[in-house]
Each structure stands twice: as structure tokens, then as C-alpha cells.
C-alpha positions as CSV (number, residue, x, y, z in Angstrom):
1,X,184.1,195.4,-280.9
2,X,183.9,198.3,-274.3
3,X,183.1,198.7,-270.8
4,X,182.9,202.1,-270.5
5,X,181.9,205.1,-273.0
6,X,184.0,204.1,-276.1
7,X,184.7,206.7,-278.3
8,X,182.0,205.1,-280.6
9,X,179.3,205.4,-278.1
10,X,180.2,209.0,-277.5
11,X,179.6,209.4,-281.4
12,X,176.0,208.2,-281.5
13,X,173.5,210.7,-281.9
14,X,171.4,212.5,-279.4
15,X,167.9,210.2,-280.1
16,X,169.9,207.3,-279.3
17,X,171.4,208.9,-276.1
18,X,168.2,209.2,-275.2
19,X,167.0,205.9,-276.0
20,X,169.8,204.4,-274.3
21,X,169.0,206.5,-270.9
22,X,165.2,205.6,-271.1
23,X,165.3,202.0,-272.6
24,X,165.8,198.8,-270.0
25,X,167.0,197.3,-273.4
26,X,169.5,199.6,-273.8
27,X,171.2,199.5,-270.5
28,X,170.7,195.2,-270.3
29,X,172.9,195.4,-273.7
30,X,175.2,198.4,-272.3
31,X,175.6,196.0,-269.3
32,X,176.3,192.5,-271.0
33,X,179.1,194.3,-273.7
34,X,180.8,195.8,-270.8
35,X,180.7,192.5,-268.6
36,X,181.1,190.3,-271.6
37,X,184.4,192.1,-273.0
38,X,185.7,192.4,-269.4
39,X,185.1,189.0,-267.8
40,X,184.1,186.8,-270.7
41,X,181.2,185.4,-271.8
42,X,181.1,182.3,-269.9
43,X,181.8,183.8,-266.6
44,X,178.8,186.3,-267.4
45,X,175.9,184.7,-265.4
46,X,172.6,186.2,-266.1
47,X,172.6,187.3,-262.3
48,X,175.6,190.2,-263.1
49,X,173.9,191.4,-266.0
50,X,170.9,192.2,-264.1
51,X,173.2,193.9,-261.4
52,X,175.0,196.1,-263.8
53,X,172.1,197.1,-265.7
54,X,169.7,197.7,-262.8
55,X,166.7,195.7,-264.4
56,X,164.6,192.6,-263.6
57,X,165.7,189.3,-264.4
58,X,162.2,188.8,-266.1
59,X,163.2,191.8,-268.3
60,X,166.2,190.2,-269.8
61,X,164.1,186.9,-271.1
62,X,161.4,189.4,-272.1
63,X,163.5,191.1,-274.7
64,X,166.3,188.6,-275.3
65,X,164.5,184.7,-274.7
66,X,168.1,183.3,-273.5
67,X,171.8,184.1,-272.3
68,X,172.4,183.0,-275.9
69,X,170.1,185.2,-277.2
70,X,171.6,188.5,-275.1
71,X,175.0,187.7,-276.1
72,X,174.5,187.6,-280.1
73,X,172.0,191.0,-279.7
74,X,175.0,192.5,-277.7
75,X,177.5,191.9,-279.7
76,X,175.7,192.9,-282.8
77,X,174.8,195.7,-281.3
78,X,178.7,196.6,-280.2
79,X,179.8,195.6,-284.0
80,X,177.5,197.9,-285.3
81,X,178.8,201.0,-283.1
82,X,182.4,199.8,-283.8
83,X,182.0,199.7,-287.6
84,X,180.1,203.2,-287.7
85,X,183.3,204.7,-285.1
86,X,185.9,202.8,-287.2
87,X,183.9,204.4,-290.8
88,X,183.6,207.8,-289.8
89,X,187.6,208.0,-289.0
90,X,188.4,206.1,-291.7
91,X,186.4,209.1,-293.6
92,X,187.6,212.2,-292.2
93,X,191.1,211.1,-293.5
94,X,192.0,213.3,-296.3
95,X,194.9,211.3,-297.9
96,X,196.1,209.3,-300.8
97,X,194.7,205.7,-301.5
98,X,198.2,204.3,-300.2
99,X,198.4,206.4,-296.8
100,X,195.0,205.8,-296.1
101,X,195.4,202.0,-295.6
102,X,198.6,202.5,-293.2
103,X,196.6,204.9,-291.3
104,X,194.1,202.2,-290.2
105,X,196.3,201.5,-287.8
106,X,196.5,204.9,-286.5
107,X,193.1,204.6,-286.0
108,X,194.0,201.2,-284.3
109,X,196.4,203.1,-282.0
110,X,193.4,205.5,-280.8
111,X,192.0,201.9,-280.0
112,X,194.4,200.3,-278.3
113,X,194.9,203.5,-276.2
114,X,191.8,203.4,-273.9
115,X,192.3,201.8,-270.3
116,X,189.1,199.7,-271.0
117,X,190.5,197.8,-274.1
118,X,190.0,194.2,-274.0
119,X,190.4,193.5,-278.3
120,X,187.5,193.0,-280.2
121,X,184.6,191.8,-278.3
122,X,184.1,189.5,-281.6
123,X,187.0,187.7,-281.9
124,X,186.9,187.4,-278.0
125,X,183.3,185.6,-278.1
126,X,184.4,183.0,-281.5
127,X,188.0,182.2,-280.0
128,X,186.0,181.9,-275.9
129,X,183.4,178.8,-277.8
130,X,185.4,177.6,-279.8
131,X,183.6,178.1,-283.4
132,X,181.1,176.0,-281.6
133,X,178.5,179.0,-282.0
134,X,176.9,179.5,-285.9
135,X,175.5,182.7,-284.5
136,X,178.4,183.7,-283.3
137,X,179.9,183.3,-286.3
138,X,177.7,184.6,-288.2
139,X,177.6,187.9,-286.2
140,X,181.8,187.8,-286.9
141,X,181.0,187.6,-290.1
142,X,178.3,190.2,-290.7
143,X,181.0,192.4,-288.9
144,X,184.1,191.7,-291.1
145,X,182.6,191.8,-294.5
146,X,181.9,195.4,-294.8
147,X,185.5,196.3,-293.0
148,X,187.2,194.0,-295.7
149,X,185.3,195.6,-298.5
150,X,185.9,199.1,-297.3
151,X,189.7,198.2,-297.1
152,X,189.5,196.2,-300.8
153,X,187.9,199.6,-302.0
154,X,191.2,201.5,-301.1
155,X,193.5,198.8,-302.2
156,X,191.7,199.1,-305.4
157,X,192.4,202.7,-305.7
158,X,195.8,202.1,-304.2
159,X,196.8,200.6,-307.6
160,X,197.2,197.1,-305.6
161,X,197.5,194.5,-308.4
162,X,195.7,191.8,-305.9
163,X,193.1,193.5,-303.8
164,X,191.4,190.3,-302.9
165,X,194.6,188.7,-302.4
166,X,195.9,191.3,-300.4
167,X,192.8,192.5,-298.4
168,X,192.9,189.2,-297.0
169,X,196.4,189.8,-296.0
170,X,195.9,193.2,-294.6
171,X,193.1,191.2,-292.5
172,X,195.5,188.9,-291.2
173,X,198.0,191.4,-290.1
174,X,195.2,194.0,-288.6
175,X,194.0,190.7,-286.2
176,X,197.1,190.0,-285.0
177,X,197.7,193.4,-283.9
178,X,194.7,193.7,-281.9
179,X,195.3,190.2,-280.5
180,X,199.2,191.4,-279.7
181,X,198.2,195.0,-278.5
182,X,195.9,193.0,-275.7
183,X,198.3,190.3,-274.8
184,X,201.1,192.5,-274.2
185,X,199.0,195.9,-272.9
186,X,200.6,198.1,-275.8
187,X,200.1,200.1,-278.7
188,X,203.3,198.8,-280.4
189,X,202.0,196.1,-282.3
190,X,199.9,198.7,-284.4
191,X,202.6,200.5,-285.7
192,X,205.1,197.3,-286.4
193,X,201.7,195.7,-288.5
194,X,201.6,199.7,-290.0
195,X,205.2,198.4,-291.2
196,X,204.8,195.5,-292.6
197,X,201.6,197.0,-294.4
198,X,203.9,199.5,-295.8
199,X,206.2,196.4,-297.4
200,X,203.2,194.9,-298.2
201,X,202.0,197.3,-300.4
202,X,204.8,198.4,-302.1
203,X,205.2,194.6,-303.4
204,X,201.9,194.6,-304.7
205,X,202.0,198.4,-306.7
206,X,205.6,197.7,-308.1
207,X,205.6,197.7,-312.2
């Protein structure tokens, strides 16, 4: 799900710029995403977190009770603003069913783009404990259940003969680019999974 001002946080509206500015909340979550996606979670010490957020220590087990307990409020809080960021693109594009799907990864380009991109701060957190976390896995999969029906919704209006089928394919091929674009610091691996998409999709709408 960024360190600095992703183009999702710059999308929020003026109320919650405001509540970010005045909240201690705010900026202990603001700090712990940009820490956690940057250094990982288990090299995140409560002590850097208070640093970067400019707060008492006391204030972070006020609002959160735990590290645990600051790390599944971040990173629901940093799935939510990627999910609303990711919608409202995926809205404002006014094209066919079919086109629509390949642009996703236009959209993932935008991503992949930004100096501060460290891949999804969600597959990040699952992959750094090792599945070891049901809260962190449920938070992954709070987060990928609307995506995937959003995508399934196209894919239906695509024509695609298996959107269930083939939404978990599109998921498959959209993680792997966000994994590759971070490994090898480019946007290529958006456009080659745009390609295979494109193959994709014309096996599953052929007569």
C-alpha cells in the first residue's frame, strides 16, 4: 500500500488534511507507514516511530496498546488510501471493458514511478512474518477482496468466459509486477504483465 505524500494522500480531502495536521494519531500512523515500508517492520522499533512522528512514547500505547497493534492500524489505514487512490483512477478511465483491465497497469506504472516506492506495504508486512500474523492477514485480505471484485466486475463486462478463473489470474500477474518493479527499480515489469493480460484476455473472449 509510502514514505512521503503518495499521490493518494494528496487525494484526501481537506477535513482529513486537517485531521492529519492536528491529530498525534495521525502523524504516529503517517510515521510507522513511512518507516514501516522503508525499513521494515521488524527493524521499526517503537523508539523511531516516536522520533518521526514527534509524539510521546506514552501516546503511541495510548492509542494503539502494542507495536502489534500500530502496525495492523497502519497498514489498514495505508490500504484504505491505496484502494480509494487506485478506485478513483480506475474510474476516471473512460474506455471499453477490455482496455480498462490493461490499463490497471498504467495506473501501476504511475505507481512504480515515485522515488519513494517500496511495493505494497501489504505484501511487504505478510511475506516480512511469514503468514505468522492472522491480523496481518486478515488486513491483506480485507485489502484484496474489493480490488479483485472491482477487476471480476470488468472481466464480466469484458465478455471473459471465466471471471473468477481469470481474476485470480490477473491477481497473480498484477503481484508479480509490483514484486518485479521493486526488485529490479523499474517500471517495465508493468507493461510486460500489461502484455500478457492482453494474451490473457483474448483466450478467454475467443468464440
Amino acid at each position: 500500500m509510502l514514505p512521503t505524500a503518495a499521490p493518494w494522500e494528496r487525494r484526501l480531502d481537506a477535513v482529513s488534511v486537517v485531521e492529519r495536521s492536528l491529530s498525534p494519531k495521525m502523524a504516529i500512523l503517517d510515521a510507522a507507514i513511512r518507516l514501516f515500508c522503508r525499513d521494515g517492520i521488524g527493524a521499526t522499533g517503537i523508539d523511531a516511530v516516536v522520533r518521526e512522528a514527534g509524539v510521546a512514547r506514552m501516546t503511541i500505547y495510548n492509542h494503539f496498546g502494542s507495536k502489534d497493534g500500530l502496525v495492523v492500524a497502519a497498514l489498514e489505514r495505508e490500504s484504505a488510501a491505496w484502494r480509494t487512490w487506485f478506485f478513483a483512477r480506475l474510474a476516471a478511465l473512460q474506455l471499453p471493458p477490455r482496455e480498462k483491465l490493461l490499463a490497471v497497469f498504467d495506473i501501476l506504472t504511475e505507481w512504480f514511478e515515485r522515488d519513494d516506492y517500496f511495493g505494497c506495504a501489504l505484501m511487504n508486512a505478510v511475506l516480512e512474518v511469514r503468514n505468522n500474523s492472522e491480523a496481518l492477514m486478515a488486513v491483506t485480505m480485507a485489502h484484496k477482496k474489493p480490488v479483485l471484485e472491482q477487476l471480476r466486475a470488468i472481466a464480466v463486462a469484458a465478455g471473459v468466459r471465466d471471471p473468477f478463473r481469470f481474476t485470480e489470474q490477473f491477481d497473480l500477474i498484477m503481484n508479480g509486477a509490483i514484486v518485479n518493479a521493486l526488485f529490479t527499480g523499474s517500471t517495465n515489469p508493468a507493461q510486460d504483465a500489461k502484455s500478457v493480460v492482453a494474451a490473457l484476455i483474448d483466450t478467454q473472449i475467443q468464440a
